[in-house]
Backbone bond lengths (Angstrom), bond angles and torsions (degrees), N, CA, C in turn:
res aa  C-N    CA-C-N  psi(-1)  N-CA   C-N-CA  omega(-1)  CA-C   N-CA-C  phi
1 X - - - 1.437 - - 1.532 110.52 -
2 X 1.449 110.93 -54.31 1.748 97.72 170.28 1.540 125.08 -63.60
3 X 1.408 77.92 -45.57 1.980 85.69 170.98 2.066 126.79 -35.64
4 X 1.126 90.20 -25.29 1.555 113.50 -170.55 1.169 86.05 -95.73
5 X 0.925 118.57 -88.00 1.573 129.56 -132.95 1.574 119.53 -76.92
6 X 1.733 102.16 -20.68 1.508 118.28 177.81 1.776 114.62 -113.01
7 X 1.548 104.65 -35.40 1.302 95.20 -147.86 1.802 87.85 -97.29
8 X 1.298 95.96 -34.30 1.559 109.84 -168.89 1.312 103.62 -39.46
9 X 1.293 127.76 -74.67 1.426 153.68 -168.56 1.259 107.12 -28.78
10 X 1.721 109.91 -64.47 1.561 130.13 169.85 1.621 125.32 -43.71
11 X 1.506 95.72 -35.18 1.543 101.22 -173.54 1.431 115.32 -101.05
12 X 1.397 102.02 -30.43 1.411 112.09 178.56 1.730 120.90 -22.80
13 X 1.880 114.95 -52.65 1.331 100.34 -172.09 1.457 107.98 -87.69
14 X 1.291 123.63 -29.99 1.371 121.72 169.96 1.740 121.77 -48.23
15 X 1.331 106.29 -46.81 1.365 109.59 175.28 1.609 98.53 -67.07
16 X 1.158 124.61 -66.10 1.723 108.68 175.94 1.338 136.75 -25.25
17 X 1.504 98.01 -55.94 1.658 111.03 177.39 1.293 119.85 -71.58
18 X 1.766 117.78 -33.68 1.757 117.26 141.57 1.719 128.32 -29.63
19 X 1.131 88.97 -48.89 1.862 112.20 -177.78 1.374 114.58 -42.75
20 X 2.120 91.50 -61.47 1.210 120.88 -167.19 2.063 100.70 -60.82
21 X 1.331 101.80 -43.07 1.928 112.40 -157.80 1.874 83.72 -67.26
22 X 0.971 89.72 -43.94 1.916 95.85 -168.38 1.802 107.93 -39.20
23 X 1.785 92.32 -69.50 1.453 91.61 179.06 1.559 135.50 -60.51
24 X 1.692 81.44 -26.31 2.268 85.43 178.13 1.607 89.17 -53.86
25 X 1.163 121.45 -63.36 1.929 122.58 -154.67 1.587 82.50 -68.27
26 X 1.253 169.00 -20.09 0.980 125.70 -163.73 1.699 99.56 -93.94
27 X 1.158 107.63 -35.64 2.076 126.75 170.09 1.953 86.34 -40.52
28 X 1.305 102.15 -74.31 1.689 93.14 -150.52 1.787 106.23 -80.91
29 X 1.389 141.82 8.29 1.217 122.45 173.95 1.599 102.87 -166.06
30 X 1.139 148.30 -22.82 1.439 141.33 -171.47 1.413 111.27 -77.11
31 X 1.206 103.58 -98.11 1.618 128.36 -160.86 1.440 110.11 -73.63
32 X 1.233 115.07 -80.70 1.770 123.87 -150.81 1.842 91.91 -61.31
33 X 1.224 135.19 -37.43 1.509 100.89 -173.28 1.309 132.97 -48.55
34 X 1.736 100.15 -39.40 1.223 107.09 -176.50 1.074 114.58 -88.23
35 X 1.502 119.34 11.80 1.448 108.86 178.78 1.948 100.21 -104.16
36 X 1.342 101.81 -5.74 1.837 106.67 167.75 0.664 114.79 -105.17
37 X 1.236 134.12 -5.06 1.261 132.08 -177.55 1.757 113.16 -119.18
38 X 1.292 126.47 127.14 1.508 112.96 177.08 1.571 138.23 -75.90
39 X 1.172 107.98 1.15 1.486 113.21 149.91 1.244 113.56 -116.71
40 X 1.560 118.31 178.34 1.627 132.68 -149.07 1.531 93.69 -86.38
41 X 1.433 133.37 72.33 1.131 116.78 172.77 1.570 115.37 -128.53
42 X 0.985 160.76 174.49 1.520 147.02 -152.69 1.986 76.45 -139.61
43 X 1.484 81.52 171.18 1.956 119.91 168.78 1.311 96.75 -48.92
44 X 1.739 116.19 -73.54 1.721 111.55 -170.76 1.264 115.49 -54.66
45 X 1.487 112.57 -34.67 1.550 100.85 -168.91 1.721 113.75 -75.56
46 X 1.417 97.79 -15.15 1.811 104.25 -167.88 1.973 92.26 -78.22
47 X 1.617 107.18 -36.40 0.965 105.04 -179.64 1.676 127.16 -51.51
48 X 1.561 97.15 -52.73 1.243 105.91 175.15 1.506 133.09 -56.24
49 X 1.991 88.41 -49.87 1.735 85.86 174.65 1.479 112.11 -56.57
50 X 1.336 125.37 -43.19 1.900 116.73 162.82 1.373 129.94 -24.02
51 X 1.433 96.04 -36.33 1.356 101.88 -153.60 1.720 89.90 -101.15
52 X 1.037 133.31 -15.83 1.209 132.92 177.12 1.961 114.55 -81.94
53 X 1.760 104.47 -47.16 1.007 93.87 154.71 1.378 126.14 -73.92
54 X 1.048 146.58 76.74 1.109 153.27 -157.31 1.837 124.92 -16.53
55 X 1.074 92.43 44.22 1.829 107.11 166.69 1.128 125.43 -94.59
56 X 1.150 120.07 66.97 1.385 141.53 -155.97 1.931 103.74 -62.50
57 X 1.495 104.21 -33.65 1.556 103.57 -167.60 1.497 99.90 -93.69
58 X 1.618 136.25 -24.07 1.393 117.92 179.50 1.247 100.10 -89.85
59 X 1.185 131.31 -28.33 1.577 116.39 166.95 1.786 120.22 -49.50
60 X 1.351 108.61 -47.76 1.288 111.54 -176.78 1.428 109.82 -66.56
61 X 1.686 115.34 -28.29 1.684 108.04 167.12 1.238 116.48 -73.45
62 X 1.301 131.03 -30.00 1.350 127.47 159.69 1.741 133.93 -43.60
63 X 1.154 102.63 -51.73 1.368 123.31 150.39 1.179 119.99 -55.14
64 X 1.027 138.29 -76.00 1.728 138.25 171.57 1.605 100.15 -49.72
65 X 1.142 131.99 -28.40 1.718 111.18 177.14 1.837 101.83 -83.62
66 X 1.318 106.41 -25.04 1.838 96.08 -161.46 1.339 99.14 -88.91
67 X 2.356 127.71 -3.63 1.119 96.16 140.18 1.180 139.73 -122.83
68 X 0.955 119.99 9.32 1.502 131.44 125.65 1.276 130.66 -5.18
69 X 1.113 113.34 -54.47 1.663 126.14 172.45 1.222 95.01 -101.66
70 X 1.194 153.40 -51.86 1.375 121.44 161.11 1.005 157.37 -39.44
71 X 1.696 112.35 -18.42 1.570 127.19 169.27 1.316 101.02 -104.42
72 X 1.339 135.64 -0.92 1.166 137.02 160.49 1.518 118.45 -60.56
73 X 1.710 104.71 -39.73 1.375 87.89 -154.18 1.759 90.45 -105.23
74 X 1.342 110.94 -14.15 1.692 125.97 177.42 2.006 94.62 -66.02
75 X 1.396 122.96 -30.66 1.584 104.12 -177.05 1.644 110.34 -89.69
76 X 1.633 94.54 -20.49 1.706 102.61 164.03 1.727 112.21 -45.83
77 X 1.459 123.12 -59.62 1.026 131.82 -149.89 1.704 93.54 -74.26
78 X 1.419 113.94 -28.22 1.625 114.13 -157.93 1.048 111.80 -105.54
79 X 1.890 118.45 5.89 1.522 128.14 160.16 1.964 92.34 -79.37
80 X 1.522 98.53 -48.32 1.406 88.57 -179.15 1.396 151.22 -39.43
81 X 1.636 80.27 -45.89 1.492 92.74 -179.34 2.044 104.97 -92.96
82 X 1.034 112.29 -13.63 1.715 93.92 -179.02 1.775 108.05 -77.57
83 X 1.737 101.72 151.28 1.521 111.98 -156.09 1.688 89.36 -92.72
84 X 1.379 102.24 146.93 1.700 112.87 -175.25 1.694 79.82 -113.60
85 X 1.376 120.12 153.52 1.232 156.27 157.85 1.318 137.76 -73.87
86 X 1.267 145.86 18.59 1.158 118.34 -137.36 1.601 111.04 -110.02
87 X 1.237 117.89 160.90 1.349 131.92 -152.48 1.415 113.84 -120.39
């Protein structure tokens, strides 16, 4: 009952916008590369090795998709957490 009714309210956008920071970094460097990719390599590193072999344009799609889906799922979290009003 307090938890709801007091604490919830207070924490609500902070815990959201946590949510939101969480998933951008997990989109651009943690988790999902290596989970698409079959060896241990992340988004930046696929990026880089691109960019080292000189593939200048799939690197830049790589990049433009990891943020892309990162502010995707970071405005998800920050519809979440903002408080609606209604009367």
């Amino acid at each position: 009952m307090i938890l709801q009714r007091v604490l919830w309210p207070q924490l609500r956008e902070v815990m959201f916008w946590s949510g939101g920071v969480v998933s951008f970094w997990v989109w651009g460097d943690y988790a999902l590369g290596s989970i698409a990719a079959s060896r241990s390599m992340t988004l930046g590193l696929l990026a880089k090795g691109l960019l080292e072999s000189y593939r200048v344009e799939a690197a830049s799609l790589v990049v433009l998709v990891c943020l892309a889906m990162g502010a995707i799922s970071y405005r998800i979290f920050q519809y979440g957490g903002t408080t609606r009003v209604t009367r």
